[in-house]
KOLKE-717020 format. One record per residue (C-alpha): x, y, z. Coordinates in steps of 0.001 Angstrom, whole numbers, padded with zeros to 6 digits, always signed. Each point is the difference from the previous one (the first is absolute). Layout:
XYZ;...
END
This chain:
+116545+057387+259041;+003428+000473+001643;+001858-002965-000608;+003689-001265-000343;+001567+000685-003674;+000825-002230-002284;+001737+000324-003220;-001746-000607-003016;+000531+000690-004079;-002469+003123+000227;+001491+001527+003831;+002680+001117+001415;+000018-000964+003501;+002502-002150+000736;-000809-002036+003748;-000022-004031-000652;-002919-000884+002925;+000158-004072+001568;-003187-001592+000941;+001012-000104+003275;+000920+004068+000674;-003299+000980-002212;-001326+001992+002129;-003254+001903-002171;-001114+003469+001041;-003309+000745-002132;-001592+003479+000529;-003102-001800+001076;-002433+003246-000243;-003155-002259+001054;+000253-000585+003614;-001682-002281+002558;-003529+000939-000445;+000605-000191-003868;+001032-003833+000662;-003118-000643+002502;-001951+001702-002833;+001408-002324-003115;-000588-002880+002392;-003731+001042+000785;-000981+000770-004065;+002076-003570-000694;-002543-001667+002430;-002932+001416-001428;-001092+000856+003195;-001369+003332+001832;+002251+001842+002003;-002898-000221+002739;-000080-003537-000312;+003933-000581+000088;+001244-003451+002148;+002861+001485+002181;+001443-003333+000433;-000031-000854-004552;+001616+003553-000582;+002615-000340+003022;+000933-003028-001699;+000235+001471-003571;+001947+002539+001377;+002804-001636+002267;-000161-002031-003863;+000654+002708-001931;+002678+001548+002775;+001751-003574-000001;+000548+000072-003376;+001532+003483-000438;+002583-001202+003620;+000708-003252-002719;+001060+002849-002652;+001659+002000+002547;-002201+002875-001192;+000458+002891+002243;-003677+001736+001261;-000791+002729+002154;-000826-000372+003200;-003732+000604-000340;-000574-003237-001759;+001933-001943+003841;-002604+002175+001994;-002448-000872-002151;+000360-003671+000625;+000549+000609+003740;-003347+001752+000299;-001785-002430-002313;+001424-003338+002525;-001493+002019+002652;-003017+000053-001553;+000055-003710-000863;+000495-000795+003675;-002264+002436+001293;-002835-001719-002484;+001192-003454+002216;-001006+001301+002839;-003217-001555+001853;-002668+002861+000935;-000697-000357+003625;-003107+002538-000353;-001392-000062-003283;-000925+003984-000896;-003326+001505-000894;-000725+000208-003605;+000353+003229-000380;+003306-000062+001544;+001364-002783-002252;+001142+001976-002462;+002726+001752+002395;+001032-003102+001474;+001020-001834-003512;+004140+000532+000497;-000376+000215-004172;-001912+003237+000169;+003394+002221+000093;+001300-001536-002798;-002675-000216-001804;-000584+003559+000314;+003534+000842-001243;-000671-002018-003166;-003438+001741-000442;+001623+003424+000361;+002931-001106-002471;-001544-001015-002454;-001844+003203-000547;+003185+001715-000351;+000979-001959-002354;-003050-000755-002031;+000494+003989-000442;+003016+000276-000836;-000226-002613-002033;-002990+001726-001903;+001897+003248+000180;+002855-001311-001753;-002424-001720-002912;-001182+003496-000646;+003434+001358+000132;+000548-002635-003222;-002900+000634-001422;+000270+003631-000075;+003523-000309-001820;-001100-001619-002546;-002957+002832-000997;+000628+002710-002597;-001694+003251-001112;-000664-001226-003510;-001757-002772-001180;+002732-002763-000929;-000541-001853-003157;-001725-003212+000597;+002001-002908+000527;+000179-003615-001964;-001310-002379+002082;+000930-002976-002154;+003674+000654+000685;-000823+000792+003750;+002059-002316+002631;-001107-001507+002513;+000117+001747+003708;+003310-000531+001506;+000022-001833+003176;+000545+001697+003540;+003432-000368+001406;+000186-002662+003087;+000361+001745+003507;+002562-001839+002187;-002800-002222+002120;-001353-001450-002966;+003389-000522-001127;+000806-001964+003043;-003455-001672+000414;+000819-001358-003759;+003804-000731+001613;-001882-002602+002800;-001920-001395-002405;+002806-001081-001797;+002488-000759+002988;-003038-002225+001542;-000455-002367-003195;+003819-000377-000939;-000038-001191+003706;-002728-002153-000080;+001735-001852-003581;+003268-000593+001311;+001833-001766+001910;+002487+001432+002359;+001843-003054+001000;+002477+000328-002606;+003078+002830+001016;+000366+001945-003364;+003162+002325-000087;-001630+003158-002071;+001788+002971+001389;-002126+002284-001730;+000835+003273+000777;-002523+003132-001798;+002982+001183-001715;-000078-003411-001883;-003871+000538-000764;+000141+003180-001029;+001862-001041-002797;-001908-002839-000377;-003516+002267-000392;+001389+001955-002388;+001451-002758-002263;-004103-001395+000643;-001370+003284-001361;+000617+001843-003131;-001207+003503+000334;-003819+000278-000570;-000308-003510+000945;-002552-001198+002573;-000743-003112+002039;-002024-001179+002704;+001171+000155+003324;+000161-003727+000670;+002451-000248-002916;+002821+001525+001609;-000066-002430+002604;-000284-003175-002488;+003645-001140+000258;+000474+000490+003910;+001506-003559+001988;+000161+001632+003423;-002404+002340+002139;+003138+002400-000045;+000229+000041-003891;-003830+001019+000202;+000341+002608+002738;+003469+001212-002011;-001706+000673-003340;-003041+002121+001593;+002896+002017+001656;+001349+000457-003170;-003164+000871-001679;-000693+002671+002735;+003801+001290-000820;-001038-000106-003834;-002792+002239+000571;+001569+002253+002248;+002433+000505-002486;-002557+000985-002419;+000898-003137-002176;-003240-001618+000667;-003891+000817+000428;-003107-002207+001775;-003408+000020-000731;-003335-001755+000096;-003250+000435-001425;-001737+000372+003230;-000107-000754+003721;+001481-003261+000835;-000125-000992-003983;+003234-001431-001593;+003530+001890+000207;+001955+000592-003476;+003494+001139+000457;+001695+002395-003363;+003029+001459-000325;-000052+003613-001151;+001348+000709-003420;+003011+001831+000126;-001581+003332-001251;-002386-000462+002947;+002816-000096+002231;+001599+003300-001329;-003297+001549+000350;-000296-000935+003720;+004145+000831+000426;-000956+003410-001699;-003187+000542+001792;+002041-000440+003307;+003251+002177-001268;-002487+002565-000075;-001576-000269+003712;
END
């Protein structure tokens, strides 16, 4: 992630960022297909089988939500969203002459797209099992190592979040402070992620974890709520904090690296 700096007791960048000049830049490696993808596999749905008009709507959802964090994106993921309202409104369309059978395949305005998924996914299915044997293979030795204790074994860590679940889990929680309070009243907050920063940290001793939801427990305002996640993305960019979950679309925990941890990763990146 390439985000604004922030001062904090363990960096020494200096920039104060307001809420309102936040802009984020996150090195978003997944791209538009990656997002169409998550959607699909959130769905529990085939990619042959995929509504056009449900996934154009997740994803002008998704792409709302990084415009209200004035997360920068690529361009890909705006053409993306052009081609898939085409689709929509292509799907609207009455069919004056319905076509054979055998032709219906070609005329489904999904079959493109479809195909793109189909042919993405293999790619990354194998590079995904490329990279598993890349791990696996680092981890095997000429000799026979002694044989572990299993009673003191711990239990598998969990897989760090990637940024759509981390803003699917942001929605969630944006949708039911909304739905619990009441905007009528003007609240001067004046949050700015400089202010929450600090407040994070003062939440966290190091090695400490909580659950996502927590960090939003105190919020008054829809600003304070969208604040804090800023902060949190600022936290982890900064190598401050880490975000996992136990498996797809299971529960988020938030920790804060130890500070050994974070002179490991400081090292690790000295040496790049």
């Amino acid at each position: 992630m390439n985000l604004p700096s922030h001062k904090c007791p363990h960096c020494s960048t200096t920039t104060p960022v307001d809420a309102n000049d936040y802009k984020v830049r996150l090195e978003i490696f997944e791209g538009p297909l990656d997002l169409l993808l998550y959607l699909i596999k959130k769905d529990e749905v085939d990619i042959q089988a995929v509504s056009i008009e449900r996934i154009t709507h997740q994803y002008l959802h998704y792409l709302n939500t990084f415009k209200l964090l004035n997360i920068d994106l690529a361009s890909e993921f705006i053409v993306m969203a052009a081609n898939l309202m085409y689709l929509k409104s292509r799907t609207l369309l009455p069919r004056v002459d319905q076509p054979p059978e055998a032709e219906a395949e070609d005329d489904d305005p999904r079959w493109d797209l479809i195909r793109q998924l189909i042919e993405y996914k293999k790619f990354k299915d194998a590079a995904g099992f490329l990279s598993q044997c890349a791990i696996e293979q680092e981890s095997r030795f000429a000799y026979q190592p002694e044989t572990p204790d299993n009673s003191m074994a711990e239990p598998a860590p969990m897989a760090e979040v990637s940024i759509f679940d981390l803003i699917r889990a942001f929605q969630n929680v944006l949708k039911r402070f909304e739905e619990s309070h009441d905007f009528g009243d003007i609240i001067d907050d004046r949050f700015t992620v400089s202010d929450k920063i600090d407040f994070l940290l003062e939440q966290f001793v190091p090695g400490a974890t909580k659950s996502f939801e927590d960090l939003f427990q105190s919020a008054s305002t829809k600003a304070e709520v969208i604040v804090t996640f800023l902060a949190l993305l600022e936290l982890m960019k900064l190598n401050q904090f880490i975000v996992r979950q136990s498996n797809l679309l299971g529960s988020i925990a938030i920790e804060r690296r130890t500070h050994n941890a974070i002179a490991e990763i400081q090292t690790a990146l000295a040496g790049e």
